[in-house]
mmCIF file of the C-alpha atoms, coordinates in Angstrom:
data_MODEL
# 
_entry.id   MODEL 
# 
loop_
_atom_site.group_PDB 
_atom_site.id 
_atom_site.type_symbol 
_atom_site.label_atom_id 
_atom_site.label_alt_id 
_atom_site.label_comp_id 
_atom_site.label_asym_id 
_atom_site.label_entity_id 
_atom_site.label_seq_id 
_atom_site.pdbx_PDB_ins_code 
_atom_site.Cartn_x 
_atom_site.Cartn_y 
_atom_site.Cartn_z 
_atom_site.occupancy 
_atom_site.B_iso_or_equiv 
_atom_site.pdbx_formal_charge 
_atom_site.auth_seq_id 
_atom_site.auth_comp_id 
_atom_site.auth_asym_id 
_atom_site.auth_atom_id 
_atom_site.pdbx_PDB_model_num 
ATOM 1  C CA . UNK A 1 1  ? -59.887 -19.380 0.531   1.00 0.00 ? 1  UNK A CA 1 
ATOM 2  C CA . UNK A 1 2  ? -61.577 -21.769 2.584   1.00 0.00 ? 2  UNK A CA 1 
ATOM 3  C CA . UNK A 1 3  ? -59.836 -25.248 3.808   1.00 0.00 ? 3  UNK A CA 1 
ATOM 4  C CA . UNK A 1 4  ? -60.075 -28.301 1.595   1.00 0.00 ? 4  UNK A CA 1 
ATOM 5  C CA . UNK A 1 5  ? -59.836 -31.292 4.265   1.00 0.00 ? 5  UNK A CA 1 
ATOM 6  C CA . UNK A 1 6  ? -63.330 -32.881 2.243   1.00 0.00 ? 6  UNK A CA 1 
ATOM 7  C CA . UNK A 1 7  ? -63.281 -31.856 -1.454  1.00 0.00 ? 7  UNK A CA 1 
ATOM 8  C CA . UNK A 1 8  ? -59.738 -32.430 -1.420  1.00 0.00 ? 8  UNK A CA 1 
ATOM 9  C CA . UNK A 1 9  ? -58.090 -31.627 -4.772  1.00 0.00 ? 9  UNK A CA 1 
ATOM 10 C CA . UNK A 1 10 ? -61.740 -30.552 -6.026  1.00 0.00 ? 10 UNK A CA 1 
ATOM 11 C CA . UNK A 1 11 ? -61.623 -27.353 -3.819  1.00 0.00 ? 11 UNK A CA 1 
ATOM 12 C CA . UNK A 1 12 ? -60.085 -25.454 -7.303  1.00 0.00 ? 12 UNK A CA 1 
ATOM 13 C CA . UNK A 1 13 ? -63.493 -26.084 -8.522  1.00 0.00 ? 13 UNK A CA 1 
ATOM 14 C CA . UNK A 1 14 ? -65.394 -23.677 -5.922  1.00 0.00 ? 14 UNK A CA 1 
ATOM 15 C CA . UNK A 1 15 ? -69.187 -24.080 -5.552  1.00 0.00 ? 15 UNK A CA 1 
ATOM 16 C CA . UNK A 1 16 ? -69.216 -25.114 -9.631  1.00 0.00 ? 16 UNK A CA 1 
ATOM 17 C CA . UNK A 1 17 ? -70.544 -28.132 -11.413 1.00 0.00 ? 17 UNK A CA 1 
ATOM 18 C CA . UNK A 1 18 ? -72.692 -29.708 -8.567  1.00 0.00 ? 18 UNK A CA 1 
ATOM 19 C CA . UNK A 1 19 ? -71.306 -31.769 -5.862  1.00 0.00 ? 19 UNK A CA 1 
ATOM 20 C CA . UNK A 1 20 ? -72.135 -35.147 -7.042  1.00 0.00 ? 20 UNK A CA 1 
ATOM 21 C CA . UNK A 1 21 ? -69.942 -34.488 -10.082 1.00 0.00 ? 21 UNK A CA 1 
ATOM 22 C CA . UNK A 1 22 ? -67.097 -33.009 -7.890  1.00 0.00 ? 22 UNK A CA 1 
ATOM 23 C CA . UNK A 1 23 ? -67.171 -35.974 -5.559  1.00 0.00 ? 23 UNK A CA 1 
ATOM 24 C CA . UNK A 1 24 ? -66.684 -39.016 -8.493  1.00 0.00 ? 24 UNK A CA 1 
ATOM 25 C CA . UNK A 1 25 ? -63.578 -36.240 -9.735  1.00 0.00 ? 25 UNK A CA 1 
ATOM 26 C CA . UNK A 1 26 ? -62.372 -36.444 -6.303  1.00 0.00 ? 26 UNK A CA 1 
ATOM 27 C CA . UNK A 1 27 ? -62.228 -39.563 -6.211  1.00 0.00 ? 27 UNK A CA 1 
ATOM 28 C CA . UNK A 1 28 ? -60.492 -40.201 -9.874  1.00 0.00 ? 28 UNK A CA 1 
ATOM 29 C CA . UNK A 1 29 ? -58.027 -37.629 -8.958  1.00 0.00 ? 29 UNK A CA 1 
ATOM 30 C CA . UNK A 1 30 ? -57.279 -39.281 -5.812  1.00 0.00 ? 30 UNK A CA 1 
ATOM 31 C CA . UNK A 1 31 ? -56.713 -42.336 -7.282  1.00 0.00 ? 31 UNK A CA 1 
ATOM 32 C CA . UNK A 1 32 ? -54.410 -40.944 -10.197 1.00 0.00 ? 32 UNK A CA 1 
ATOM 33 C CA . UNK A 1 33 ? -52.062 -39.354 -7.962  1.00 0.00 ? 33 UNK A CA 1 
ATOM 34 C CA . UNK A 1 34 ? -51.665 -41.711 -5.299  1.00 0.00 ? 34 UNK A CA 1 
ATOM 35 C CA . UNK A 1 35 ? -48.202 -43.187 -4.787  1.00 0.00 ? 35 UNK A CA 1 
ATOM 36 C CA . UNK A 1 36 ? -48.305 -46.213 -7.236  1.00 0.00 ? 36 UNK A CA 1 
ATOM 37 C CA . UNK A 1 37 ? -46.452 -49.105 -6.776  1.00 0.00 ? 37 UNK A CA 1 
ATOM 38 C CA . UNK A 1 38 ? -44.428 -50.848 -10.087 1.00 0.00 ? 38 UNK A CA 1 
ATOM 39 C CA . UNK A 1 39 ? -45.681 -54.214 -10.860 1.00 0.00 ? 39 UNK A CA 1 
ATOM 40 C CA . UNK A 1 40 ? -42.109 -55.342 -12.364 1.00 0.00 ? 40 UNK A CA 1 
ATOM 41 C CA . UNK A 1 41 ? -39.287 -53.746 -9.549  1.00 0.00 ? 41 UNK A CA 1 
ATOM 42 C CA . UNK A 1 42 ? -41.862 -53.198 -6.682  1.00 0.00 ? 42 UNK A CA 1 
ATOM 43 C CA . UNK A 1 43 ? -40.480 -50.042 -6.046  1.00 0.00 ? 43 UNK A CA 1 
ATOM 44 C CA . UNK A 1 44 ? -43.387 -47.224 -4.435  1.00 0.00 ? 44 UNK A CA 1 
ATOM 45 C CA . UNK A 1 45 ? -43.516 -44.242 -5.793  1.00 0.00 ? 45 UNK A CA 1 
ATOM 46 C CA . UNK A 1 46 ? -41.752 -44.228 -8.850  1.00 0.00 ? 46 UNK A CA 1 
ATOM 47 C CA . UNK A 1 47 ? -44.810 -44.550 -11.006 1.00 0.00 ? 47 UNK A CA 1 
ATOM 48 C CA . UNK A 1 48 ? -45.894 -42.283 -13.064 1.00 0.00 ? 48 UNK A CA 1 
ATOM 49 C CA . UNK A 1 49 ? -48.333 -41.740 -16.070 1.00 0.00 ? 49 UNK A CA 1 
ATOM 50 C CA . UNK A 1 50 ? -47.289 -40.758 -19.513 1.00 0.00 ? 50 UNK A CA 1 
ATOM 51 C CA . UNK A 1 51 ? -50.618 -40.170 -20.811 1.00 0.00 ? 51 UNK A CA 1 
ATOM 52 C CA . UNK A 1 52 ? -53.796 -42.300 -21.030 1.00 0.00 ? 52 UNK A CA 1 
ATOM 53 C CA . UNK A 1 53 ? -53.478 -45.770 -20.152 1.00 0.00 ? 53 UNK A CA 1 
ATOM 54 C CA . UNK A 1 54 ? -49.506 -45.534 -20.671 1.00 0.00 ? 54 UNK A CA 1 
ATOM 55 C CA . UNK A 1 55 ? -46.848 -45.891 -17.150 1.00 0.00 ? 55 UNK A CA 1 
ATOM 56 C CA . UNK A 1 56 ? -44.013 -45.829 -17.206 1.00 0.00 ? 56 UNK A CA 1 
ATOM 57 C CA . UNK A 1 57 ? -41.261 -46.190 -14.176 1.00 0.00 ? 57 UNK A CA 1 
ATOM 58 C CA . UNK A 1 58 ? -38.343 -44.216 -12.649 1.00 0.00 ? 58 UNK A CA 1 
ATOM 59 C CA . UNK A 1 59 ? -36.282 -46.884 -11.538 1.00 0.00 ? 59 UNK A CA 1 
ATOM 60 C CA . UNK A 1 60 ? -36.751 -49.685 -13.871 1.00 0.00 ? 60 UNK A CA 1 
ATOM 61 C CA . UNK A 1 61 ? -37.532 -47.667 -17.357 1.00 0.00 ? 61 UNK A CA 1 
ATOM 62 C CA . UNK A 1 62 ? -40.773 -50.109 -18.149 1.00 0.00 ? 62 UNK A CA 1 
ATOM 63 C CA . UNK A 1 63 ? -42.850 -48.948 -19.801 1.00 0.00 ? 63 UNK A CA 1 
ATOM 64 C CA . UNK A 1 64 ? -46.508 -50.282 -20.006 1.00 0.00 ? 64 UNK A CA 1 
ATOM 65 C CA . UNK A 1 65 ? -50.940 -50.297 -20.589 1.00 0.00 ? 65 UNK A CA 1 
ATOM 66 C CA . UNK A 1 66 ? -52.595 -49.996 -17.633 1.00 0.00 ? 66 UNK A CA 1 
ATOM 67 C CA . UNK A 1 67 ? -55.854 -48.199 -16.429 1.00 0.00 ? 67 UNK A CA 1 
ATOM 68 C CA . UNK A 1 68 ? -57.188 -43.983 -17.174 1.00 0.00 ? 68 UNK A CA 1 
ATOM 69 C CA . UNK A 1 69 ? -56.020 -43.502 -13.340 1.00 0.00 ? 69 UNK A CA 1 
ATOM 70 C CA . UNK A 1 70 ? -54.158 -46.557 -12.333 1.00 0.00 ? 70 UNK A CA 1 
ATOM 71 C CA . UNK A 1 71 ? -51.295 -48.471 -13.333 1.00 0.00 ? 71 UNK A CA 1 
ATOM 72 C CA . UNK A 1 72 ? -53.607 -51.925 -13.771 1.00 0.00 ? 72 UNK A CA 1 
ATOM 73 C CA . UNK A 1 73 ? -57.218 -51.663 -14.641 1.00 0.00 ? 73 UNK A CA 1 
ATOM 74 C CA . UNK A 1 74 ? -59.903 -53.026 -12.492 1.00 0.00 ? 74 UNK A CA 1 
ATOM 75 C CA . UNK A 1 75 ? -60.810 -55.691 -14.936 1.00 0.00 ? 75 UNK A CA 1 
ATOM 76 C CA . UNK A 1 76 ? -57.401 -56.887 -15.722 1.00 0.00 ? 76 UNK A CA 1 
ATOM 77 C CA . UNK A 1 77 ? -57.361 -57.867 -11.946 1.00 0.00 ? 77 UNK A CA 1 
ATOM 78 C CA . UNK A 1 78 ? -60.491 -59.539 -11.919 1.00 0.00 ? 78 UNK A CA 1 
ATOM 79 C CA . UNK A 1 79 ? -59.377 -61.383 -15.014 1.00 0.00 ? 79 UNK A CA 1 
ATOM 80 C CA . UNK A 1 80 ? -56.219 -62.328 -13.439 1.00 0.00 ? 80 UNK A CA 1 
ATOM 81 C CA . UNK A 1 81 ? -57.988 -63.776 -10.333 1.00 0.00 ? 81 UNK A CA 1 
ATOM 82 C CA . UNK A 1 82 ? -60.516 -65.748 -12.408 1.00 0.00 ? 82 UNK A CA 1 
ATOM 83 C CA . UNK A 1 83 ? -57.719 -67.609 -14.427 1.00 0.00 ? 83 UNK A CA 1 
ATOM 84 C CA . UNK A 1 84 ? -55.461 -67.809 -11.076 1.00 0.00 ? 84 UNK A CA 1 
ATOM 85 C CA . UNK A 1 85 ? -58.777 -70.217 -9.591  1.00 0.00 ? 85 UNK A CA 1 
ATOM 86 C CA . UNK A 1 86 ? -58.516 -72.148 -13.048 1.00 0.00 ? 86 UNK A CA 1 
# 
């Protein structure tokens, strides 16, 4: 099997599905299993996801919504900015 340094965890796909669609799962996958950090202890790696849009966390035991692939969504963040400026 050949080395995996670009299509990353995509490389179990082989030459299948087109490489557009491979790279935006790439880059999902990335994002889901990258070291999270908990928004209530601060403590790195001890995020994990329960199932969609639930986290939960090692060392605290919270357990909240987020995000598909991430423990915050995209547009809670902007939403939090834009009242932070208010």
């Amino acid at each position: 099997m050949g080395k995996t340094k670009v299509v990353g965890p995509t490389g179990r796909y082989g030459t299948r599905y087109g490489v557009s669609v491979r790279k935006k799962v790439r880059d999902i996958l990335i994002k889901r299993y990258s070291k999270h950090e908990c928004p209530f202890c601060g403590a790195k790696g001890t995020v994990y996801r329960v199932t969609v849009g639930i986290w939960k966390c090692r060392k605290c035991e919270n357990t909240w919504a987020g995000g598909a692939y991430t423990p915050t969504s995209e547009l809670a963040a902007y939403t939090k900015k834009t009242i932070a400026k208010e």
